[in-house]
PDB file of N, CA, C and O in Angstrom:
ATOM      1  N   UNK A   1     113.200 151.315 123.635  1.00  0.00           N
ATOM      2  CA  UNK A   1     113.908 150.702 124.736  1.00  0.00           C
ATOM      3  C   UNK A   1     113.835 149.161 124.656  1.00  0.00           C
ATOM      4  O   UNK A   1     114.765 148.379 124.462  1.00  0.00           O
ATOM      5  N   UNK A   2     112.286 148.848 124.883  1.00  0.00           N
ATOM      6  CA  UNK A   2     112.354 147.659 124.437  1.00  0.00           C
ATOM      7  C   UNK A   2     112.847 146.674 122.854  1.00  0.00           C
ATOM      8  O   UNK A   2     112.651 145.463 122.956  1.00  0.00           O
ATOM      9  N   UNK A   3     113.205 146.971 122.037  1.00  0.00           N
ATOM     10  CA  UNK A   3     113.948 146.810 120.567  1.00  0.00           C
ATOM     11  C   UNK A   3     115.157 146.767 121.009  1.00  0.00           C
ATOM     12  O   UNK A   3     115.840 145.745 120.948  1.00  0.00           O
ATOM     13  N   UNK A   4     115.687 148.217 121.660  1.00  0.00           N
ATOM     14  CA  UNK A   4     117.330 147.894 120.953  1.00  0.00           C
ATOM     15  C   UNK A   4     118.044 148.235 122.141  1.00  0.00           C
ATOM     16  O   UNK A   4     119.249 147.982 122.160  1.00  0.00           O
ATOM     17  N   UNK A   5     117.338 148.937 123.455  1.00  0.00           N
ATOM     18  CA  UNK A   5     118.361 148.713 124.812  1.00  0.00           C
ATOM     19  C   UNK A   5     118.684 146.801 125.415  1.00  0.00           C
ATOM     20  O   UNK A   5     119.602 145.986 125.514  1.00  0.00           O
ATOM     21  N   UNK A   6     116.829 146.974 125.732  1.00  0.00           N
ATOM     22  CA  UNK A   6     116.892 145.449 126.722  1.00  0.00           C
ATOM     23  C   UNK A   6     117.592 144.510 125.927  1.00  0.00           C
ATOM     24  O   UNK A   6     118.444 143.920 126.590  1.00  0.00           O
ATOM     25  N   UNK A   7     117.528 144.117 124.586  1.00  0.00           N
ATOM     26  CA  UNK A   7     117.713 142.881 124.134  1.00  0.00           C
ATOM     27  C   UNK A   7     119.531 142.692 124.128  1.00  0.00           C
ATOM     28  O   UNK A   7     120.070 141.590 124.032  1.00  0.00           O
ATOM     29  N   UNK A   8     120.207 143.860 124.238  1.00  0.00           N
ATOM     30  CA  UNK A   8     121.958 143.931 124.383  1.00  0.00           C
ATOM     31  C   UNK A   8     121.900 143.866 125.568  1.00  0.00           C
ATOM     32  O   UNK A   8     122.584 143.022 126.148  1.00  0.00           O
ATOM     33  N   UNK A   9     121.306 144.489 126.077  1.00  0.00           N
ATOM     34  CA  UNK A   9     121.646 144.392 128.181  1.00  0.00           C
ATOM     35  C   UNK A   9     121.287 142.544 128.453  1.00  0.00           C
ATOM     36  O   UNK A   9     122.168 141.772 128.831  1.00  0.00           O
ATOM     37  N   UNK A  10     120.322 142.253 128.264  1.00  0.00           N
ATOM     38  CA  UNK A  10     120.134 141.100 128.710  1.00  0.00           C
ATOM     39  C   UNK A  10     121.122 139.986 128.028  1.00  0.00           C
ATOM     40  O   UNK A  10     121.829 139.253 128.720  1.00  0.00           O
ATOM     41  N   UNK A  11     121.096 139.933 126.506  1.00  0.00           N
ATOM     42  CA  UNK A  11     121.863 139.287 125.919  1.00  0.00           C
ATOM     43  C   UNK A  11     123.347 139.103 126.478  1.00  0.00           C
ATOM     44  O   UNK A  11     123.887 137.997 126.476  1.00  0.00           O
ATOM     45  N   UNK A  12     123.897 140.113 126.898  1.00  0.00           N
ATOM     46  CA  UNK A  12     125.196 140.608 127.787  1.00  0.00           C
ATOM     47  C   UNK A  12     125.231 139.605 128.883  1.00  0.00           C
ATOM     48  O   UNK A  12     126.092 138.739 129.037  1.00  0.00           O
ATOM     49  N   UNK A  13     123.790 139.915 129.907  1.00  0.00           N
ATOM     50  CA  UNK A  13     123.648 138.822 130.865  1.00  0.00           C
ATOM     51  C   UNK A  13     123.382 137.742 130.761  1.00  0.00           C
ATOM     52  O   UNK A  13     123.070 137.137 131.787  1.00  0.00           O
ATOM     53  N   UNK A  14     123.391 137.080 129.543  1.00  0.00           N
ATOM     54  CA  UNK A  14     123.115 135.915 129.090  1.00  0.00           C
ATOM     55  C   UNK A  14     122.271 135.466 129.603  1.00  0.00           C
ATOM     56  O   UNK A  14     122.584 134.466 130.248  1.00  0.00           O
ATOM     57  N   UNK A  15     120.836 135.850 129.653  1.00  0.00           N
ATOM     58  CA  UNK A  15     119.610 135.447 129.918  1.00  0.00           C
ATOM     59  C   UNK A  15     119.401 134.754 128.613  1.00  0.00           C
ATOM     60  O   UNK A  15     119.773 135.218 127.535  1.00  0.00           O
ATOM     61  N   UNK A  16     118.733 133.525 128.785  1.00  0.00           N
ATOM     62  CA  UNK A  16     118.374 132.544 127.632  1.00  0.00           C
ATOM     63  C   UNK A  16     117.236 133.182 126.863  1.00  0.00           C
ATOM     64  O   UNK A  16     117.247 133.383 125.649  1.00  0.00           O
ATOM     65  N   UNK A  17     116.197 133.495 127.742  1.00  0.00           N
ATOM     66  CA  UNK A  17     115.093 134.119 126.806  1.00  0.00           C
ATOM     67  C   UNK A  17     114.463 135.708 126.494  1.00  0.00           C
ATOM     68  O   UNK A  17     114.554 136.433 127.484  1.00  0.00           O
ATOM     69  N   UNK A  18     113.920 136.277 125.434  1.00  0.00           N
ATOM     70  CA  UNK A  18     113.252 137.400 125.582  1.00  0.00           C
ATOM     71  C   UNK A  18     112.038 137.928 125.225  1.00  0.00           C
ATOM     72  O   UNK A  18     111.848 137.877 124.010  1.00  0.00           O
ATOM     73  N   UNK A  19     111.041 138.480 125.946  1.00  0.00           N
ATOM     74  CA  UNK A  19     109.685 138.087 125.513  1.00  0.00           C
ATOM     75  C   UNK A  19     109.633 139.921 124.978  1.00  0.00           C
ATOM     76  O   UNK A  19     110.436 140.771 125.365  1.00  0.00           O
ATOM     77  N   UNK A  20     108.677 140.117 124.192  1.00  0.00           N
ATOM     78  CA  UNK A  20     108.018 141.627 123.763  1.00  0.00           C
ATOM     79  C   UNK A  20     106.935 141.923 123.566  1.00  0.00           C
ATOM     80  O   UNK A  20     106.593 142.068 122.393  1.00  0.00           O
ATOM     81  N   UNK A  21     106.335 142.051 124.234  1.00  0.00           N
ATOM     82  CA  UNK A  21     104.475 142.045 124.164  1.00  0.00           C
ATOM     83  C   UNK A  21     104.117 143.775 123.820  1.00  0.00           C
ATOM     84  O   UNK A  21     104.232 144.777 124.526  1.00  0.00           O
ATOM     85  N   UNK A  22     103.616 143.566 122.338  1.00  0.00           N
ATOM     86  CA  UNK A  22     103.246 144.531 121.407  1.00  0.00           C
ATOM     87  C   UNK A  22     101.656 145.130 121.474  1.00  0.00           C
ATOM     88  O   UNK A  22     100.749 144.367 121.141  1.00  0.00           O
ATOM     89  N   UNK A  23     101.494 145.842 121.700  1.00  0.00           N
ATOM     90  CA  UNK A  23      99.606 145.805 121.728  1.00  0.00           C
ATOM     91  C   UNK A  23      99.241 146.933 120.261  1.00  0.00           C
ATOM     92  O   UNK A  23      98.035 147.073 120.061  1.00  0.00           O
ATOM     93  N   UNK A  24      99.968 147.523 119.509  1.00  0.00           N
ATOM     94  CA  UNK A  24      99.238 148.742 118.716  1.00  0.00           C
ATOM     95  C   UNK A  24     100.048 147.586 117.444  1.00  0.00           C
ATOM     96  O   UNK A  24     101.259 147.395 117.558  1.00  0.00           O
ATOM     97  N   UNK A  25      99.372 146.982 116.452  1.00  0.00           N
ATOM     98  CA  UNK A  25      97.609 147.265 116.274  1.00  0.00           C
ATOM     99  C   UNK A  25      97.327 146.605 116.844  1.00  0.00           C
ATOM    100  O   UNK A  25      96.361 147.126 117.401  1.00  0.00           O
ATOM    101  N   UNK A  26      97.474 145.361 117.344  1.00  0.00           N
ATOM    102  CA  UNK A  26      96.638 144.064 117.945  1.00  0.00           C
ATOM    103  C   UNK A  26      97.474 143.618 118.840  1.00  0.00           C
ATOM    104  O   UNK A  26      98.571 144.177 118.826  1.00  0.00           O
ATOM    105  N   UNK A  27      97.276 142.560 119.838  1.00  0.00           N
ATOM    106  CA  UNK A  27      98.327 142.328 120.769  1.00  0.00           C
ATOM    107  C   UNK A  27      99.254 141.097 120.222  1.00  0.00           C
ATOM    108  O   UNK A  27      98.620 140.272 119.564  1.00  0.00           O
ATOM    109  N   UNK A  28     100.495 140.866 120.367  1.00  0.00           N
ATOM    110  CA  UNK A  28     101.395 140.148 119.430  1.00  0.00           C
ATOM    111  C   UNK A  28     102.201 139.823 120.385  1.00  0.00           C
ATOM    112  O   UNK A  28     102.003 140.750 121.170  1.00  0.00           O
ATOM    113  N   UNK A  29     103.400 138.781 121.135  1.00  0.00           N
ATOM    114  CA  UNK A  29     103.946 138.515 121.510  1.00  0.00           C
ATOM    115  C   UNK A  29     105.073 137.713 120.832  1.00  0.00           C
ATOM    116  O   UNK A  29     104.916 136.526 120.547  1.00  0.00           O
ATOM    117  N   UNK A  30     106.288 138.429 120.563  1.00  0.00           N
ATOM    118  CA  UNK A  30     106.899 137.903 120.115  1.00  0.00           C
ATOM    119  C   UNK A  30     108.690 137.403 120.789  1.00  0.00           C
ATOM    120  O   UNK A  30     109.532 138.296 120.882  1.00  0.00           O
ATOM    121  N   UNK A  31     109.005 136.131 121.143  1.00  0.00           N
ATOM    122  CA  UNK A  31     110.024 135.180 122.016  1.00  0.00           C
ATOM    123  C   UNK A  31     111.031 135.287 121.118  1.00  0.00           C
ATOM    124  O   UNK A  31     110.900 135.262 119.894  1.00  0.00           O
ATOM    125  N   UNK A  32     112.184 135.425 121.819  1.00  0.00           N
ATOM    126  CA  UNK A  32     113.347 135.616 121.121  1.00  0.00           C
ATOM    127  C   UNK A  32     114.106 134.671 122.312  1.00  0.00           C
ATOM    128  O   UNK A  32     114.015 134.853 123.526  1.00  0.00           O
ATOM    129  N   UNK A  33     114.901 133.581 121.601  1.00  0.00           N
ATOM    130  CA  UNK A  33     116.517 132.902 121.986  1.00  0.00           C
ATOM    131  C   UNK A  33     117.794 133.376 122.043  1.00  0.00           C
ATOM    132  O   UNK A  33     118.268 133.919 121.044  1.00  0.00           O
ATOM    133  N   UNK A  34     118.306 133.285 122.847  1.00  0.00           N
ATOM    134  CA  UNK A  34     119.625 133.484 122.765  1.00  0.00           C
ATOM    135  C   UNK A  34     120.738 132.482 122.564  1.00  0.00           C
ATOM    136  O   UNK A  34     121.241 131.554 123.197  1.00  0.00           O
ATOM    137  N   UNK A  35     120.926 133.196 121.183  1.00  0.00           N
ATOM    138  CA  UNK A  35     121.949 132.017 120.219  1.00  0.00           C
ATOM    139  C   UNK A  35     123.282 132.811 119.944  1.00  0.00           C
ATOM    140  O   UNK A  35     123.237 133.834 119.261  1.00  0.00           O
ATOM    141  N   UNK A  36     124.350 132.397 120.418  1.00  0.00           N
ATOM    142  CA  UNK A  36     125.922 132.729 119.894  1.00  0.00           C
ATOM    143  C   UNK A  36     126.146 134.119 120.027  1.00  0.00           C
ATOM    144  O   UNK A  36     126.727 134.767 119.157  1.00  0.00           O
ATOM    145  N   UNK A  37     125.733 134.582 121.029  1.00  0.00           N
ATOM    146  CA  UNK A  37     125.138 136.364 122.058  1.00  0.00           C
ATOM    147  C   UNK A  37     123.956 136.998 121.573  1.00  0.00           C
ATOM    148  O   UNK A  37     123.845 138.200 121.815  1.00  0.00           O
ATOM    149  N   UNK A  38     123.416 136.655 121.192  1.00  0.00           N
ATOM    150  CA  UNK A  38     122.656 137.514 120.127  1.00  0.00           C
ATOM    151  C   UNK A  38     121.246 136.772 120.260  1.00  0.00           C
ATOM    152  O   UNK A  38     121.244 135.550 120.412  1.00  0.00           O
ATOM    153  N   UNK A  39     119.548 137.784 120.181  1.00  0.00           N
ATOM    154  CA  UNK A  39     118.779 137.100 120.301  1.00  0.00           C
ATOM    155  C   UNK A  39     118.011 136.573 118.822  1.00  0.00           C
ATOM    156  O   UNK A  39     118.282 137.392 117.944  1.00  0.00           O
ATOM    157  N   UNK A  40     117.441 135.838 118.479  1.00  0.00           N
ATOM    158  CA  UNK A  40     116.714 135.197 117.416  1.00  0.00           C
ATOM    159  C   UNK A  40     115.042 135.024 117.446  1.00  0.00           C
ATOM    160  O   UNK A  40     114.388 134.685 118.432  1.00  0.00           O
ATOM    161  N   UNK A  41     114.783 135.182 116.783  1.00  0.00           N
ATOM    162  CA  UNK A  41     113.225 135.608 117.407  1.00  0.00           C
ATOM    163  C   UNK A  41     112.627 134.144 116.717  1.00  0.00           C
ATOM    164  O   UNK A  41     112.376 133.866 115.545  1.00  0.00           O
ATOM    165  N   UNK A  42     112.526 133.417 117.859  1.00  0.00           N
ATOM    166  CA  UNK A  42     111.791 132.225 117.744  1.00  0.00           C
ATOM    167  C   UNK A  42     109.904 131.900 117.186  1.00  0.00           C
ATOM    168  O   UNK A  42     109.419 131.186 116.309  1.00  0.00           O
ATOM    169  N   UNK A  43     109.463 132.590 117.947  1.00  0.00           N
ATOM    170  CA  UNK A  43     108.029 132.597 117.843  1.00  0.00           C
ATOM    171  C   UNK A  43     107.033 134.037 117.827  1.00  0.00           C
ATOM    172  O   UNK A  43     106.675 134.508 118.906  1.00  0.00           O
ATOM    173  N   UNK A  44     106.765 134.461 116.981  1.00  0.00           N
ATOM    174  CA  UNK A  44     105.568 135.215 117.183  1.00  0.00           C
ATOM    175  C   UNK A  44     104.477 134.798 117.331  1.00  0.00           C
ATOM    176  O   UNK A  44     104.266 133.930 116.484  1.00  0.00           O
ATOM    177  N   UNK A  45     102.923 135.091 118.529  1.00  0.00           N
ATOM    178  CA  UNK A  45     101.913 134.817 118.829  1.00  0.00           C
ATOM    179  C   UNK A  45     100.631 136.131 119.058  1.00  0.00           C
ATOM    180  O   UNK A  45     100.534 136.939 119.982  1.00  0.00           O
ATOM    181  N   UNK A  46      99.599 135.922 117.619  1.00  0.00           N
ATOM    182  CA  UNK A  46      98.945 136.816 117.647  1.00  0.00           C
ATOM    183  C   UNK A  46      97.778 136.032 118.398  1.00  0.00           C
ATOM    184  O   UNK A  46      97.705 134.932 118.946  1.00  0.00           O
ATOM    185  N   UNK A  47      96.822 137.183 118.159  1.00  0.00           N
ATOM    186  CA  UNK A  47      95.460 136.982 119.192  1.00  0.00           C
ATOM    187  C   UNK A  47      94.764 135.664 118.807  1.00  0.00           C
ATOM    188  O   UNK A  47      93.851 135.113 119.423  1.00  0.00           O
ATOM    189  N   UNK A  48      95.404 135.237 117.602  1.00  0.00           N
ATOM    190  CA  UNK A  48      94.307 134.217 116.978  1.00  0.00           C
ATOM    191  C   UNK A  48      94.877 133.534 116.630  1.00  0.00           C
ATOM    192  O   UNK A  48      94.475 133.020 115.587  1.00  0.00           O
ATOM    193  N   UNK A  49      96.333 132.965 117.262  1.00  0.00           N
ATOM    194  CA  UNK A  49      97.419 131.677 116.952  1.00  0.00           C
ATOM    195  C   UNK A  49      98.608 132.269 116.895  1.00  0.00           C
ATOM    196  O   UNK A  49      98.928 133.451 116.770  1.00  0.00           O
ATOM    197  N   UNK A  50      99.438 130.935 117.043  1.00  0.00           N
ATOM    198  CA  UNK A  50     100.404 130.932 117.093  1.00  0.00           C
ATOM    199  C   UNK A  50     101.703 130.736 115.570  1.00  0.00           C
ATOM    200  O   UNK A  50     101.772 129.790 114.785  1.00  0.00           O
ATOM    201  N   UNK A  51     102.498 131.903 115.608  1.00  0.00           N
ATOM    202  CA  UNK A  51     103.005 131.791 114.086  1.00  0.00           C
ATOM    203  C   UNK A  51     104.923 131.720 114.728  1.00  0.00           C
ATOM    204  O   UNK A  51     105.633 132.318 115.537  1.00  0.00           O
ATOM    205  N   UNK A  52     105.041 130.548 113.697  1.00  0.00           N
ATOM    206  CA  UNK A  52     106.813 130.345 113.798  1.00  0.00           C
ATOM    207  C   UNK A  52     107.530 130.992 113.374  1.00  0.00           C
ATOM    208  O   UNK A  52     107.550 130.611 112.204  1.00  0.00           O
ATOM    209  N   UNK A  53     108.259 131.830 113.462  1.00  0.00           N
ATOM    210  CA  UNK A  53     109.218 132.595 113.092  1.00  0.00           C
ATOM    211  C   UNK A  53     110.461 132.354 111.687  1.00  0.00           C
ATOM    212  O   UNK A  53     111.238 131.401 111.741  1.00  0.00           O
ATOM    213  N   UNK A  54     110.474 132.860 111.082  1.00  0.00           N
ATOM    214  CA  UNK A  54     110.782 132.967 109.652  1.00  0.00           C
ATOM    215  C   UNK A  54     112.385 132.776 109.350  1.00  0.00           C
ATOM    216  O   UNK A  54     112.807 132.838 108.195  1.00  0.00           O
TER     217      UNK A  54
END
């Protein structure tokens, strides 16, 4: 749901941002933008820093 419903529903509503907080294996948070409808995953953040997106 969270992958591949929310990120078209919201994107639709043109909400600027989207967050996904992962916990199996470790907890991970990863921010996604909304660029040209569509989100882009800006930043991933594990337990032990922060990593820029690829």
């Amino acid at each position: 749901m969270d992958r591949k419903v929310k990120p078209t529903l919201y994107a639709e509503a043109a909400i600027p941002h989207f967050w996904r907080l992962e916990f199996d294996p470790a907890p991970i948070l990863v921010v996604y933008d909304l660029q040209r409808g569509r989100y882009a995953e800006r930043t991933t953040a594990l337990a032990g820093g922060t990593h820029p997106a690829m």
